[in-house]
DOLOZA-529114 format. One record per residue: residue number from 0; chain; x, y, z of N, C-alpha, C in turn. Coordinates in nm, 3 decimals. Layout:
! DOLOZA-529114
PT pos unit  n.east n.north    n.up ca.east ca.north   ca.up  c.east c.north    c.up
PT NUM    A       X       Y       Z       X        Y       Z       X       Y       Z
...
! end
This chain:
! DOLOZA-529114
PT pos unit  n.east n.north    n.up ca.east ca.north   ca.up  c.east c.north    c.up
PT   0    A  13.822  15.492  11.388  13.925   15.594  11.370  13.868  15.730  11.401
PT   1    A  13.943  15.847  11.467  13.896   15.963  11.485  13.917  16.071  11.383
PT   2    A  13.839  16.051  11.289  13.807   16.123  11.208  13.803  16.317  11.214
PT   3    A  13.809  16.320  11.353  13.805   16.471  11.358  13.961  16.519  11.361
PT   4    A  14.040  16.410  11.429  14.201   16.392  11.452  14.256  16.404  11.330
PT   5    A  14.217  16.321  11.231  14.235   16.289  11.102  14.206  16.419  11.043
PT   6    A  14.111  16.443  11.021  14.084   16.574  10.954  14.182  16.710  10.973
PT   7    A  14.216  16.742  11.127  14.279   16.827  11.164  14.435  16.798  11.103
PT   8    A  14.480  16.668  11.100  14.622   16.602  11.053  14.622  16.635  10.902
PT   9    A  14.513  16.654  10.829  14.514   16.683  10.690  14.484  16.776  10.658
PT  10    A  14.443  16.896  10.745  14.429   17.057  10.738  14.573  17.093  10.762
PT  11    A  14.664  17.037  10.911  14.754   17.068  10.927  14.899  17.051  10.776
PT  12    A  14.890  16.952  10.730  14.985   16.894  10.649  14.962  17.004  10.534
PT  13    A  14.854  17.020  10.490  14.788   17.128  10.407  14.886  17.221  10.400
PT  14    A  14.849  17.305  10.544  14.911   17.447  10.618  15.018  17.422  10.569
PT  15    A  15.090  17.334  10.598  15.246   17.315  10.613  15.273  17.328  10.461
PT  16    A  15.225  17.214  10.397  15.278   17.226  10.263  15.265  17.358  10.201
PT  17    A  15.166  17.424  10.211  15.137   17.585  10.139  15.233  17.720  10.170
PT  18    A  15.297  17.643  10.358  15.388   17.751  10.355  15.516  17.766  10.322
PT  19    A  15.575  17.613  10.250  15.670   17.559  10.213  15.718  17.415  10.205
PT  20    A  15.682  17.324  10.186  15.760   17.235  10.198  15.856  17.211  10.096
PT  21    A  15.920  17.169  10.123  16.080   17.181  10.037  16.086  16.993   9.995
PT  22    A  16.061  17.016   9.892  16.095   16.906   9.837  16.228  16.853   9.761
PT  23    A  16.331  16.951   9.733  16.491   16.944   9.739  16.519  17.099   9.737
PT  24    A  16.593  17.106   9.786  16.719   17.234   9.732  16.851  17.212   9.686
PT  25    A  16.885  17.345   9.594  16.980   17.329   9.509  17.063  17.445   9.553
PT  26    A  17.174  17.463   9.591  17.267   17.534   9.617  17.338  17.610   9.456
PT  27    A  17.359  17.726   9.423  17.318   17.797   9.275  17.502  17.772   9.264
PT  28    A  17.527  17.905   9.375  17.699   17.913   9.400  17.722  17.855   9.524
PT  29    A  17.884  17.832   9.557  17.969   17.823   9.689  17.931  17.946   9.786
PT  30    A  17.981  17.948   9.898  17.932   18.018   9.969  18.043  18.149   9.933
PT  31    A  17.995  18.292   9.950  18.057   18.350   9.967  18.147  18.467  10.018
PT  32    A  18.255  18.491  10.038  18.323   18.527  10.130  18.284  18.692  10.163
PT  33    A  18.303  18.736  10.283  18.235   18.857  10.347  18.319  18.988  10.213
PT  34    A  18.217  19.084  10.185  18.231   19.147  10.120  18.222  19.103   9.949
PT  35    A  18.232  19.038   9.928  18.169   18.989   9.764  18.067  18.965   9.742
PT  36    A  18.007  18.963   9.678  17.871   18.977   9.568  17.768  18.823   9.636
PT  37    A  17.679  18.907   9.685  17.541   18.781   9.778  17.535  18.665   9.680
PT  38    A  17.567  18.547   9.711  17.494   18.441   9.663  17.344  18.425   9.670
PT  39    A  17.281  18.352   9.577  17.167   18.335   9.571  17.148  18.183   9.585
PT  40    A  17.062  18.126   9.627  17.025   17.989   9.615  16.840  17.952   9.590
PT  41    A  16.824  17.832   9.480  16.684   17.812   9.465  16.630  17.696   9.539
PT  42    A  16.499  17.706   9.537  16.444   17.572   9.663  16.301  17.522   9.581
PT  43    A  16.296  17.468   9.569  16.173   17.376   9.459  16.060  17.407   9.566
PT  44    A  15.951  17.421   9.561  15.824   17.391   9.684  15.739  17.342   9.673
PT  45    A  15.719  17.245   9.735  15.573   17.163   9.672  15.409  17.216   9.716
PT  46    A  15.332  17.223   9.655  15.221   17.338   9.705  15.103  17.286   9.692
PT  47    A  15.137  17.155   9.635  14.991   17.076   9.601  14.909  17.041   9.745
PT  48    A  14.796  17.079   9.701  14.665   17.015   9.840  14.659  16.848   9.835
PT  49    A  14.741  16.771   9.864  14.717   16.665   9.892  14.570  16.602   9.910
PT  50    A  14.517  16.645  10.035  14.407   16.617  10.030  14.237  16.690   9.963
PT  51    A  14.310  16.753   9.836  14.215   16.792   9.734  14.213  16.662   9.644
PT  52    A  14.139  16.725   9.527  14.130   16.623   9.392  14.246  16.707   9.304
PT  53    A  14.208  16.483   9.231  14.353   16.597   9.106  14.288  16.660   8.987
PT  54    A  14.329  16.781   8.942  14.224   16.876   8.869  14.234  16.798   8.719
PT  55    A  14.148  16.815   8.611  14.089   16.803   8.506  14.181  16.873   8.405
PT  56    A  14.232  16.775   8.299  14.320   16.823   8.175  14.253  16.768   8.086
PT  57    A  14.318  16.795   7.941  14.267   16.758   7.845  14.350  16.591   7.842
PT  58    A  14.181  16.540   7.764  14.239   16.342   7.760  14.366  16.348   7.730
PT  59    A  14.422  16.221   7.785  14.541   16.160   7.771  14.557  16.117   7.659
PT  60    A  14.688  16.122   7.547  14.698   16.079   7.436  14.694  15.937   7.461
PT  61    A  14.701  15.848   7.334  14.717   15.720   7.359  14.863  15.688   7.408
PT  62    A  14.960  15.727   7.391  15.112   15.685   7.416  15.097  15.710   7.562
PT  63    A  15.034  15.788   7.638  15.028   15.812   7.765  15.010  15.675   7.807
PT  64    A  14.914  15.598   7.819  14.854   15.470   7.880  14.931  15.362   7.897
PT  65    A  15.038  15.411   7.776  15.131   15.281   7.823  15.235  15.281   7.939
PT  66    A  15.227  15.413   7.996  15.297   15.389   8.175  15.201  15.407   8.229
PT  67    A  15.064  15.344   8.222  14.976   15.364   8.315  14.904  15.258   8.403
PT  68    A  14.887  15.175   8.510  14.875   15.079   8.566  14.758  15.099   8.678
PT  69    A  14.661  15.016   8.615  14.508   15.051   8.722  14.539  14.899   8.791
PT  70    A  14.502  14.910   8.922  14.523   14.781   9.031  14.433  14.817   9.080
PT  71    A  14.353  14.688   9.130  14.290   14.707   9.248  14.156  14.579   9.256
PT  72    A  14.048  14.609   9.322  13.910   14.444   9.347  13.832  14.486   9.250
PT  73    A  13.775  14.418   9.249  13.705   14.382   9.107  13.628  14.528   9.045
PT  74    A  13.595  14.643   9.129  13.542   14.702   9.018  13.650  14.765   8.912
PT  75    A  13.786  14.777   8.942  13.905   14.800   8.870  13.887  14.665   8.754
PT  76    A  13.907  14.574   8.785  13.818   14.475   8.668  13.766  14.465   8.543
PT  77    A  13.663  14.585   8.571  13.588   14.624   8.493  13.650  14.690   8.333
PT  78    A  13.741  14.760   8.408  13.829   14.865   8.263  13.932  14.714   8.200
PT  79    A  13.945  14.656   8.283  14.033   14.509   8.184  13.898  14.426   8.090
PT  80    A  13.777  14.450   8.105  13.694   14.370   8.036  13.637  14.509   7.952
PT  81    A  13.587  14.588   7.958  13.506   14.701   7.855  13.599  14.816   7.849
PT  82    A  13.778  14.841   7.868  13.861   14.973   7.851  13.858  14.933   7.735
PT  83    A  13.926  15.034   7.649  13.960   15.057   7.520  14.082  15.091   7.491
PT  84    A  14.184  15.087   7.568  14.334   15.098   7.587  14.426  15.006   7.627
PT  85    A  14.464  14.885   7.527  14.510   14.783   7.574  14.635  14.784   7.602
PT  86    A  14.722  14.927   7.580  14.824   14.967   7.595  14.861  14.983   7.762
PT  87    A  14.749  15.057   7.821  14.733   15.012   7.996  14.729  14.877   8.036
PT  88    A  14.814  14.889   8.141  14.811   14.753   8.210  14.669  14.787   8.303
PT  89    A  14.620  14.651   8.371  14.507   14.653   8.425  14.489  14.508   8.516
PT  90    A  14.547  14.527   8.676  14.510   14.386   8.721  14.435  14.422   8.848
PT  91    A  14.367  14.309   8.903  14.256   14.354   8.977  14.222  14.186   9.061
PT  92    A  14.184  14.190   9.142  14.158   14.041   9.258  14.019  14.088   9.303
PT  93    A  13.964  13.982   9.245  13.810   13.980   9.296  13.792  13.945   9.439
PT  94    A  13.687  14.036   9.476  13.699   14.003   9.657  13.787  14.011   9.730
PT  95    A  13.930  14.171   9.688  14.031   14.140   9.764  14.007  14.214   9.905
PT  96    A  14.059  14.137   9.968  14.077   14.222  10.115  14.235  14.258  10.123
PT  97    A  14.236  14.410  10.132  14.361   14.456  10.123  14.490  14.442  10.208
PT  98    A  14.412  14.312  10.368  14.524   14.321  10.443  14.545  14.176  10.351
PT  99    A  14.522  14.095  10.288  14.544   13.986  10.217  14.605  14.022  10.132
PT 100    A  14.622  14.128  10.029  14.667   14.155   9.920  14.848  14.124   9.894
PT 101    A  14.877  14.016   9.975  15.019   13.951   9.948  15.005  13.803   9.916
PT 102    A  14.883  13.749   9.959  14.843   13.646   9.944  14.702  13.588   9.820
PT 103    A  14.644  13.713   9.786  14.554   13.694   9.700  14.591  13.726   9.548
PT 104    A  14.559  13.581   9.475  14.615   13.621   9.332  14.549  13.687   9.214
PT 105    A  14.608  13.699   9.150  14.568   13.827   9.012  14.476  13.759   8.950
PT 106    A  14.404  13.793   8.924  14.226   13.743   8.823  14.301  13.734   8.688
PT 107    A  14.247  13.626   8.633  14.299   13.619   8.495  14.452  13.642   8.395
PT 108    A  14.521  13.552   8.549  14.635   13.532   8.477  14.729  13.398   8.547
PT 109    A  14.817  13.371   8.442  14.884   13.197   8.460  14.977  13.224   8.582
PT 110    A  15.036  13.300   8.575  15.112   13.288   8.691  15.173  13.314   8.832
PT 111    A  15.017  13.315   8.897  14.962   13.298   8.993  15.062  13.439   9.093
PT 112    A  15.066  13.557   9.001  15.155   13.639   9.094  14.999  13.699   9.168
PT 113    A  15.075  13.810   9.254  14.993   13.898   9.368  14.992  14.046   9.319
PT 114    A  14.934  14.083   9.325  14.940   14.238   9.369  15.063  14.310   9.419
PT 115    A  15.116  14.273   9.523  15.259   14.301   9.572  15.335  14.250   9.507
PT 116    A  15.337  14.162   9.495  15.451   14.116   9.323  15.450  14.171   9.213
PT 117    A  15.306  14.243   9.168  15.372   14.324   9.045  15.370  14.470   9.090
PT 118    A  15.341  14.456   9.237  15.389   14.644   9.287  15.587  14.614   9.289
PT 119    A  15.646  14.538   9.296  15.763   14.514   9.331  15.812  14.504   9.208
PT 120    A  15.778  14.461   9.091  15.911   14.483   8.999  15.806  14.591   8.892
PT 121    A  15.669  14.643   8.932  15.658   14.745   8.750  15.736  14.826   8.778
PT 122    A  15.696  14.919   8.669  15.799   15.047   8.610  15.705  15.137   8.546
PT 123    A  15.603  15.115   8.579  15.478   15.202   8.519  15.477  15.391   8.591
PT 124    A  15.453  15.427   8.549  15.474   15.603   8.593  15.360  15.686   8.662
PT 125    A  15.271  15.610   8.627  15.141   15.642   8.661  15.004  15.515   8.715
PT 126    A  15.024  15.509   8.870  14.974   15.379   8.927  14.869  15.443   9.008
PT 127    A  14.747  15.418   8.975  14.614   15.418   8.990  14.575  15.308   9.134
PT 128    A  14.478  15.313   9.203  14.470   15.226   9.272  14.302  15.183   9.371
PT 129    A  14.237  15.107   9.338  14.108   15.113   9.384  14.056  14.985   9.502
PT 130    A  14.092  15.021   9.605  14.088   14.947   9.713  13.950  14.973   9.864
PT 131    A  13.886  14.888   9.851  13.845   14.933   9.995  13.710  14.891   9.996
PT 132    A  13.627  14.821   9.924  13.463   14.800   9.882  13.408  14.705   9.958
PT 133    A  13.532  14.604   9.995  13.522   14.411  10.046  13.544  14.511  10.191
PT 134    A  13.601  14.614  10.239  13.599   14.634  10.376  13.484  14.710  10.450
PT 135    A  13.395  14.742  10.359  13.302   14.819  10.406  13.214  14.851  10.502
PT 136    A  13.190  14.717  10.529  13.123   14.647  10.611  13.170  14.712  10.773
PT 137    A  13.317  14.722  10.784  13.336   14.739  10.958  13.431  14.881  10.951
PT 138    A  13.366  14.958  10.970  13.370   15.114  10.992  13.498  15.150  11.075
PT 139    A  13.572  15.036  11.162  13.707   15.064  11.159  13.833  15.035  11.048
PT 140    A  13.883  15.142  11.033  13.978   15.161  10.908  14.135  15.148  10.965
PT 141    A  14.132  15.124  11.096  14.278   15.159  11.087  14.385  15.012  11.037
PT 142    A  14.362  15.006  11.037  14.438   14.794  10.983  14.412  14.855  10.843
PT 143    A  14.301  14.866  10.764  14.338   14.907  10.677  14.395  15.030  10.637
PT 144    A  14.426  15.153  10.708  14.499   15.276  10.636  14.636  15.235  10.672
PT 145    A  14.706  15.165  10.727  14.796   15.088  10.765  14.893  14.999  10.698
PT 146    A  14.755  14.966  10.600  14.815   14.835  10.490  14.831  14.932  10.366
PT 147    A  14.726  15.007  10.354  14.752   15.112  10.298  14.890  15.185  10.238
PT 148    A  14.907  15.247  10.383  15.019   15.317  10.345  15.149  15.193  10.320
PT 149    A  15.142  15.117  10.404  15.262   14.985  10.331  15.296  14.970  10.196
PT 150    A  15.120  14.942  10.135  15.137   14.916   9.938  15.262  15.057   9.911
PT 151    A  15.163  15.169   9.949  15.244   15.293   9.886  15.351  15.276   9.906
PT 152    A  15.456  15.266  10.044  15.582   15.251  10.043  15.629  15.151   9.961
PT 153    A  15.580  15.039   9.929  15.651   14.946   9.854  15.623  14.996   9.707
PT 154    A  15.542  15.042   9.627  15.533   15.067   9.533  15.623  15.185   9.513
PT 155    A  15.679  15.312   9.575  15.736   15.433   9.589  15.912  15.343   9.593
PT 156    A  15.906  15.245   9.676  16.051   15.166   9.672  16.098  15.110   9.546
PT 157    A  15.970  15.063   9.488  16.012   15.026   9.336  16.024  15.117   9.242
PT 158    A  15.918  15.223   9.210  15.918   15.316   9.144  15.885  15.449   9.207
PT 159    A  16.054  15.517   9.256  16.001   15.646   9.304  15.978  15.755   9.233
PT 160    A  15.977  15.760   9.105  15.897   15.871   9.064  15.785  15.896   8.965
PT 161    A  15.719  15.780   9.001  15.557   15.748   9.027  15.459  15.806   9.083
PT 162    A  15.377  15.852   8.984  15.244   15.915   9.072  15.161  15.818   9.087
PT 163    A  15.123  15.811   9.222  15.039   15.708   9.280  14.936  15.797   9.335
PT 164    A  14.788  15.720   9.263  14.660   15.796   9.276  14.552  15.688   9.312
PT 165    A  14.539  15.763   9.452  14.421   15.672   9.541  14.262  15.684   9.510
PT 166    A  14.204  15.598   9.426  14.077   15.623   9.375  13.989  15.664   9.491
PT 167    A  13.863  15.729   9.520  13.757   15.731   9.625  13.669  15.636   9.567
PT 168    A  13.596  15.544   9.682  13.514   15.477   9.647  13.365  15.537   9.593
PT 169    A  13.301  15.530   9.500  13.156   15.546   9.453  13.051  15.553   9.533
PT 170    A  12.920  15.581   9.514  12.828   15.512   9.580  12.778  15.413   9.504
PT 171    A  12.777  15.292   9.583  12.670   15.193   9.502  12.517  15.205   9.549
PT 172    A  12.426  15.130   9.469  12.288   15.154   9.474  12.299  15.078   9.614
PT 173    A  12.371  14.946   9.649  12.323   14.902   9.722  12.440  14.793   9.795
PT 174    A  12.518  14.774   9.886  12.589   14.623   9.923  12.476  14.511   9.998
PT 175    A  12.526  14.409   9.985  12.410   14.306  10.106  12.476  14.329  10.230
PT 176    A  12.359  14.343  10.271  12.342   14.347  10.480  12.458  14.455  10.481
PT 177    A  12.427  14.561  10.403  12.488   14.691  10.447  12.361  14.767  10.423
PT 178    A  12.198  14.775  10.505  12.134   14.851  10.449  12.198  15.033  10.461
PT 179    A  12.054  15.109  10.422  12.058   15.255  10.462  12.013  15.274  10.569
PT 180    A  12.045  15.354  10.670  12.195   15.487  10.617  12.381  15.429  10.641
PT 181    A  12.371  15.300  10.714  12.436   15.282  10.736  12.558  15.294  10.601
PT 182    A  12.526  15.244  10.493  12.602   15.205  10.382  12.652  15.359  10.342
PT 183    A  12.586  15.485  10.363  12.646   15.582  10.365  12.770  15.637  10.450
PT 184    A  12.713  15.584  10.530  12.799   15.649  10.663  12.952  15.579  10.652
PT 185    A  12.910  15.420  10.648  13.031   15.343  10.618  13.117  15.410  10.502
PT 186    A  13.050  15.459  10.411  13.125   15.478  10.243  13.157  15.665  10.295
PT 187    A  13.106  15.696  10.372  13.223   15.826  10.418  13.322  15.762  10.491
PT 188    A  13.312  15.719  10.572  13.405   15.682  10.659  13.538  15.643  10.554
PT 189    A  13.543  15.516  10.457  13.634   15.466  10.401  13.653  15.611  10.344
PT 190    A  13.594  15.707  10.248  13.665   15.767  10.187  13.738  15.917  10.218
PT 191    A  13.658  15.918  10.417  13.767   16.001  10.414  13.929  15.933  10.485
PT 192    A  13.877  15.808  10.512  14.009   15.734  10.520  14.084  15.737  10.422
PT 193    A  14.084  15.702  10.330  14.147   15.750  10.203  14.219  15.903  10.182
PT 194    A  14.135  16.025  10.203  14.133   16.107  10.179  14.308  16.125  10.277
PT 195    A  14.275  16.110  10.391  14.365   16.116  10.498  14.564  16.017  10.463
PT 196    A  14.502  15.892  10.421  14.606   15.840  10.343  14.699  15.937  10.233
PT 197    A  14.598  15.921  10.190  14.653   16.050  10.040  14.737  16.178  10.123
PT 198    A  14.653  16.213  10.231  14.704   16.333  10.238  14.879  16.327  10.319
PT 199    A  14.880  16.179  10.439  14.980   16.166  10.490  15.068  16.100  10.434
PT 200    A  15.077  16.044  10.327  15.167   15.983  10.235  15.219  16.097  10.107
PT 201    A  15.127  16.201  10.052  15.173   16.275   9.988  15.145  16.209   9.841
PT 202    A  15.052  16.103   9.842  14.959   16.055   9.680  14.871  16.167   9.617
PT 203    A  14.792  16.132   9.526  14.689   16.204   9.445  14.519  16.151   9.500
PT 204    A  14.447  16.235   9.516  14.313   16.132   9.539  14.258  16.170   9.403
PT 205    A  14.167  16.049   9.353  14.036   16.088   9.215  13.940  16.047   9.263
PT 206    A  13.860  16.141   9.270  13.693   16.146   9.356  13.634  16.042   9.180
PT 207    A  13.612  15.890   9.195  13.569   15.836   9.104  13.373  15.896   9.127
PT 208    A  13.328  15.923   9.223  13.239   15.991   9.247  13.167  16.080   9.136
PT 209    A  13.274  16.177   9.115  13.244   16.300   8.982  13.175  16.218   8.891
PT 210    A  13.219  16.113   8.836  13.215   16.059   8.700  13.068  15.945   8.721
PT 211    A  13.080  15.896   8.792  12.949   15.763   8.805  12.852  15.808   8.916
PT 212    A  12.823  15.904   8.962  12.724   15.963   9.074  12.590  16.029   8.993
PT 213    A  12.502  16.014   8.991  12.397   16.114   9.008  12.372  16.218   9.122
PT 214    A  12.268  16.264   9.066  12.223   16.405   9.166  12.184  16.406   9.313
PT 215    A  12.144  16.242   9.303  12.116   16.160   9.444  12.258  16.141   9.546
PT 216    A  12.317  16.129   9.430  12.487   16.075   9.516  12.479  15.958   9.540
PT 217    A  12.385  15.863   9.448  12.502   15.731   9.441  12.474  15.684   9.306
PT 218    A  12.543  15.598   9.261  12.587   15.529   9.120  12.455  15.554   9.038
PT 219    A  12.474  15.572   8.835  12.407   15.622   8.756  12.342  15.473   8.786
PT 220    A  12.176  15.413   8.741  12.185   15.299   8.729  12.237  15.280   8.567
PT 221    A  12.271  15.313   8.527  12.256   15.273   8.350  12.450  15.262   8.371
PT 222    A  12.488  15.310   8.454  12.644   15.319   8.419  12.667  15.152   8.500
PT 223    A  12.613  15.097   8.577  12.608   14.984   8.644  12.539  14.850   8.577
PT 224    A  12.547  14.733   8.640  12.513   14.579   8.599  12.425  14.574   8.725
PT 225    A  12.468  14.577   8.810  12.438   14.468   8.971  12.429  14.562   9.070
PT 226    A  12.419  14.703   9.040  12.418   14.809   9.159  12.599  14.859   9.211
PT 227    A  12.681  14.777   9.122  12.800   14.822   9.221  12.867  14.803   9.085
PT 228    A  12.903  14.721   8.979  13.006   14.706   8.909  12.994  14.744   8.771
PT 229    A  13.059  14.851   8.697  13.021   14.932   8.602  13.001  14.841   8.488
PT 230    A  12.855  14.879   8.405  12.913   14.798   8.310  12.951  14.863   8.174
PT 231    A  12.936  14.827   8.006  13.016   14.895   7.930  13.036  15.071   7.879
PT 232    A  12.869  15.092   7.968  12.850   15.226   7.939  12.931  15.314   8.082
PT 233    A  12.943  15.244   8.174  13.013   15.344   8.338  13.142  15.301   8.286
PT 234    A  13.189  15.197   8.227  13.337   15.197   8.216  13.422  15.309   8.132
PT 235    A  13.316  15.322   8.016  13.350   15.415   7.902  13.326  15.578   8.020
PT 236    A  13.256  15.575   8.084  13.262   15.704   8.155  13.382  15.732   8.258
PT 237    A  13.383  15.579   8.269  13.535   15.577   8.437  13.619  15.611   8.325
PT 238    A  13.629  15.501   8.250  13.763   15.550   8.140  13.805  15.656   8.112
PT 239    A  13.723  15.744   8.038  13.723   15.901   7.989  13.764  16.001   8.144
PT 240    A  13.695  15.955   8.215  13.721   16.041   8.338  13.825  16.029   8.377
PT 241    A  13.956  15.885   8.398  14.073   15.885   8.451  14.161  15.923   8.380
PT 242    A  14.086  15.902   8.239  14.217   15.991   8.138  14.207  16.151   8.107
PT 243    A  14.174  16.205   8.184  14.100   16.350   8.196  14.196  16.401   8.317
PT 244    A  14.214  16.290   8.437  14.289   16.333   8.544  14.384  16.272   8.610
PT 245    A  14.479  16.361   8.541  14.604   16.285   8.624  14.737  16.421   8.630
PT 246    A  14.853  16.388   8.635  14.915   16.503   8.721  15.016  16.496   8.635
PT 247    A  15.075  16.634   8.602  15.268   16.690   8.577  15.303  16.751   8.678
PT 248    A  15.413  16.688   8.734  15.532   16.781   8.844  15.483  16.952   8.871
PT 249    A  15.520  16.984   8.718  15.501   17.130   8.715  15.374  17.209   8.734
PT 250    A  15.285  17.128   8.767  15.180   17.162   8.832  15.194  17.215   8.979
PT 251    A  15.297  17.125   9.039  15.254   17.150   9.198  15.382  17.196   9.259
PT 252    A  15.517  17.157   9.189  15.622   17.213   9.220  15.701  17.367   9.161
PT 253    A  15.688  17.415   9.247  15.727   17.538   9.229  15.883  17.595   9.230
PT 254    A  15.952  17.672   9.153  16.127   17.713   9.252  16.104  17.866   9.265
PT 255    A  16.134  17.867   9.396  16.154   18.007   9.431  16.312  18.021   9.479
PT 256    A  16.378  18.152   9.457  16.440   18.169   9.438  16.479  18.293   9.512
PT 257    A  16.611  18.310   9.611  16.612   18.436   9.653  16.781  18.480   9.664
! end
């Protein structure tokens, strides 16, 4: 993928959104007739940097978690075995490959649904999403930003007024037969694929990065098991960190008014 194309497509969308994008308008009065008193009309604007991070609030109460829905391959997993919020839903497919993700079933449960099956009937408000680790390996992304943006539309069809937030992948200490530097280069690549998703779909990104990185820039070892999959001490840190960031409307939508 051309990443410099990409980049420019998510500077541009940027531009655009900052100088207005209109996410509805509301007509105040009727129009009115020459010589009577100017109507006014207001226009909502959406102003958020898409392809920024979503900024840092104070933790989420507990009642929050219960519209909250983490999906995604197995290191999403992780918060269903060591979270502390059983009020969140939490499903996750080990080893998923995301153009499979209609066909691959949910880890640890009877009835053998998919991923796209419970993007199609939840009702959750706040859908999290951590995809992309099993693709790492082949530095072309476009099949996957593709499938990508599909989940989002189908999840946005079920629940459109859902914030849907595209995790960034971590660094791990290490994948097999992904040595260094390559395993870097690959793990930019996916995440500014991501970045670019987020930005042309109009999602949230969470740099999971902030929270499980050292000074080196890749994974704490103590927050990890196996070099890649958090164990009870990185979960308690992922945890705290996703409930730290997430989004209100009135953050990014604005009405101006003239």
């Amino acid at each position: 993928m051309n990443y410099s194309i990409m980049k420019k497509t998510v500077l541009l969308i940027s531009a655009v959104c900052l100088a207005g994008c209109s996410a509805m308008q509301q007509t105040m009065n009727p129009a009115a007739e020459d010589g009577a008193e100017k109507e006014y009309g207001c226009t909502a604007v959406d102003i958020y940097n898409y392809s920024g991070t979503v900024p840092e609030h104070a933790p989420a109460e507990d009642w929050w978690y219960d519209g909250a829905l983490y999906a995604g391959d197995s290191r999403m997993g992780t918060l269903a075995l060591f979270g502390t919020h059983p009020n969140a839903e939490v499903d996750y497919v080990t080893s998923l490959n995301l153009l499979l993700i209609d066909m691959m079933q949910v880890d640890e449960r009877e009835d053998e649904v998919t991923l796209v099956d419970i993007f199609s009937t939840t009702d959750k408000r706040d859908i999290y999403l951590l995809f992309g680790i099993n693709e790492i390996r082949n530095p072309n992304f476009y099949a996957f930003a593709d499938k990508y943006q599909e989940v989002i539309d189908l999840i946005r069809n079920q629940v459109p007024y859902a914030n849907i937030y595209i995790m960034l992948a971590y660094h791990p200490d290490y994948i097999s037969n992904l040595p260094e530097p390559a395993l870097t280069e690959h793990l930019d690549d996916l995440n500014n694929t991501l970045r670019w998703v987020a930005a042309t779909k109009r999602v949230f990104v969470i740099n999971t990065g902030e929270a499980l990185e050292g000074e080196d820039g890749t994974v704490v070892d103590e927050y990890v098991w196996d070099g890649l999959h958090v164990n009870p001490a990185g979960a308690a840190v992922l945890e705290d960190y996703l409930g730290r960031h997430y989004i209100w409307s009135g953050e990014y939508v604005k009405e101006i008014c003239e």
